[in-house]
C-alpha positions as a printed NumPy array, in Angstrom:
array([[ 68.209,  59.589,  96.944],
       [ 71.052,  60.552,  98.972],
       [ 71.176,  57.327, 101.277],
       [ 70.557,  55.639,  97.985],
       [ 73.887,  57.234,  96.471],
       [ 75.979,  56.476,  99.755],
       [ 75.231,  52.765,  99.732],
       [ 76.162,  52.614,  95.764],
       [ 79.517,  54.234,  96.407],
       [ 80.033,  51.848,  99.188],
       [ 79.562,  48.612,  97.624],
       [ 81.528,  50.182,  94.448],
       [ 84.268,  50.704,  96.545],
       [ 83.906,  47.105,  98.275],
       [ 83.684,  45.906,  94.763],
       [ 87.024,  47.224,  93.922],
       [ 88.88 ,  46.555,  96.414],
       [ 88.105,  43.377,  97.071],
       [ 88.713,  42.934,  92.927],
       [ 92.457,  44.504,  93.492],
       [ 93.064,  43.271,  96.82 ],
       [ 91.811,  39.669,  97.055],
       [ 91.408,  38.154, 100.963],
       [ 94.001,  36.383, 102.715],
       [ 93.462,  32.73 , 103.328],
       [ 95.72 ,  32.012, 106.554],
       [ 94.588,  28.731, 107.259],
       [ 96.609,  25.82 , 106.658],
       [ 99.835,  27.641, 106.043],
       [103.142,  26.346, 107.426],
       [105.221,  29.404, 109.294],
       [107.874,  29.083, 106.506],
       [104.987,  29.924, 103.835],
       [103.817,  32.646, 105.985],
       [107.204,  34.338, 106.471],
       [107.268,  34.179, 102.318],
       [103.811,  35.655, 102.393],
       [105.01 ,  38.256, 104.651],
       [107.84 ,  39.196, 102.677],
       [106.002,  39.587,  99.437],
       [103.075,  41.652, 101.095],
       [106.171,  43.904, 102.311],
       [107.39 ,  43.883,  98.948],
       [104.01 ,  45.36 ,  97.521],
       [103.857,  47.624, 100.144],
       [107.074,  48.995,  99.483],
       [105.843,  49.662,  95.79 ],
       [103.029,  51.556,  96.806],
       [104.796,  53.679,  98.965],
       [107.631,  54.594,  96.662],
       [104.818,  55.411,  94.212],
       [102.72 ,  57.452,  96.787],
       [105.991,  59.371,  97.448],
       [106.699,  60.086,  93.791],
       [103.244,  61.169,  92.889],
       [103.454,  63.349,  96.864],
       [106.757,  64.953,  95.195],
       [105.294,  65.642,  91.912],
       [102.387,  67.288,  93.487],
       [104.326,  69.651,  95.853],
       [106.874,  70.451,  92.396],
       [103.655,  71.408,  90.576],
       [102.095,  73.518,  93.225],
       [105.565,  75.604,  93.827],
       [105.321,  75.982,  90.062],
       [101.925,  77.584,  90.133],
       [102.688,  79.605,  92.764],
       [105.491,  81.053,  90.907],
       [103.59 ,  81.348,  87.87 ],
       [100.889,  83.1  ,  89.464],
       [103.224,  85.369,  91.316],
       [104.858,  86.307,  88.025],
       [101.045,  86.992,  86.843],
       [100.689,  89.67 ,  89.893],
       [104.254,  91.149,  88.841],
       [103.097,  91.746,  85.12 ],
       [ 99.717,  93.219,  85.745],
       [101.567,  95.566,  88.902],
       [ 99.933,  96.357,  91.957],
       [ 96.53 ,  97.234,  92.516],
       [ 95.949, 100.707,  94.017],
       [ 93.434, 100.941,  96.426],
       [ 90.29 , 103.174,  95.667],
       [ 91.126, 106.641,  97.022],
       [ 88.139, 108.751,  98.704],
       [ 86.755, 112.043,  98.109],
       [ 88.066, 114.677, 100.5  ],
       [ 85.949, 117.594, 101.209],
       [ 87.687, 120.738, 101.561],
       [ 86.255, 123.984, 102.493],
       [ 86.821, 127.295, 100.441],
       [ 89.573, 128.41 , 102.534],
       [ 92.195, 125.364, 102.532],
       [ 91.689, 125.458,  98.735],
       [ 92.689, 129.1  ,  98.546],
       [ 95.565, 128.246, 100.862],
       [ 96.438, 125.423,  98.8  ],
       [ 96.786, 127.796,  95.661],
       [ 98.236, 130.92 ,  97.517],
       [101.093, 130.637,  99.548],
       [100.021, 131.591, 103.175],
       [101.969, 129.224, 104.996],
       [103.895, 132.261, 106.804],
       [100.462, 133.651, 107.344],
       [ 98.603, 130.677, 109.105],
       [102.303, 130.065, 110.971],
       [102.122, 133.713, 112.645],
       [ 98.552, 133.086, 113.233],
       [ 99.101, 129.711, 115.005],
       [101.415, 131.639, 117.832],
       [ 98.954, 134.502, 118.117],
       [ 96.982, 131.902, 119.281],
       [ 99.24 , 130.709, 121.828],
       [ 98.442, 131.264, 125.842],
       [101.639, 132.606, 127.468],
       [101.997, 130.976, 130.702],
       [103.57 , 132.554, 133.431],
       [106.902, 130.631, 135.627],
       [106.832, 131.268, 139.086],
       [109.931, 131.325, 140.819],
       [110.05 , 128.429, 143.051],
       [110.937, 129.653, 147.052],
       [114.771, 128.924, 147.492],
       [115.465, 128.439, 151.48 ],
       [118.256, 130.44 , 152.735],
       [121.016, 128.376, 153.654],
       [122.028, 128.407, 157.568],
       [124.6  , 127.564, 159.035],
       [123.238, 124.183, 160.672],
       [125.741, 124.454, 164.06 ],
       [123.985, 127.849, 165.252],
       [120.557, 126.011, 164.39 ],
       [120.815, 122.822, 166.376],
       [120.841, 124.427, 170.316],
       [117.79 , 126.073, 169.101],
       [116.222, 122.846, 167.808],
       [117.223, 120.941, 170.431],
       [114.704, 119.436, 172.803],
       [110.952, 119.997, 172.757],
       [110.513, 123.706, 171.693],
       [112.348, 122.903, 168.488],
       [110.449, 119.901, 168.067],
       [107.296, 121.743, 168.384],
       [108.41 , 124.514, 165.911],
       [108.93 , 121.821, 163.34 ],
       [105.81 , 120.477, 163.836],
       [104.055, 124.058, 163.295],
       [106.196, 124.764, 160.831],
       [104.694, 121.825, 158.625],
       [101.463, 122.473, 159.689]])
């Protein structure tokens, strides 16, 4: 039934275009009578596509109208809130809620703090660097340094 369908909308659409849009017949024209033949089939087409363009412009006008209609729809009826959910809340929040035992939970909150202790980092005493360098000098201060990273 399908192909059936197909093939009648094809041959109704051959059938009207070949009604509105009859075929050329070429032969035995002179060039001049083509040229007018040209010209006139530019003619039509210039028609249809002023027409196309009108009807193109008068859709997009329409559609911007909707779209501001429908916007002004959406401003009337407001905006939709979203469905809120259930909390569950446990006896003690809801007595906080109602009492005020902010300061309470506060105080609590740094009673449960860990105090950590600072250690003083090691500060280097500061030496004179002239008295230092005989002692560095040469192999025995190079191995000190050495141990000394070690």
């Amino acid at each position: 039934m399908l192909v059936a369908e197909n093939e009648q909308k094809k041959h109704e659409k051959e059938n009207a275009l070949s009604e509105s849009f009859p075929p050329l017949k070429l032969s035995g024209l002179s060039v001049q009578e083509l040229q007018e033949l040209c010209k006139d089939l530019h003619r039509k087409i210039d028609v249809v596509d002023e027409a196309r363009y009108d009807l193109e412009v008068k859709i997009d006008k329409n559609d911007k109208e909707i779209q501001s209609l429908t916007q002004k729809i959406n401003d009337m009826k407001g905006a939709k809130r979203p469905n809120l959910k259930r909390v569950k809340k446990s006896a003690d929040s809801v007595i906080g809620a109602f009492t005020d035992n902010t300061k309470l939970m506060k105080s609590d909150f740094k009673a449960n703090l860990k105090t950590v202790k600072k250690e003083e980092e090691k500060k280097e005493e500061v030496t004179d660097w002239r008295k230092n360098v005989e002692a560095m000098s040469g192999m025995e201060g190079r191995k000190k340094l050495f141990n000394a990273g070690q």
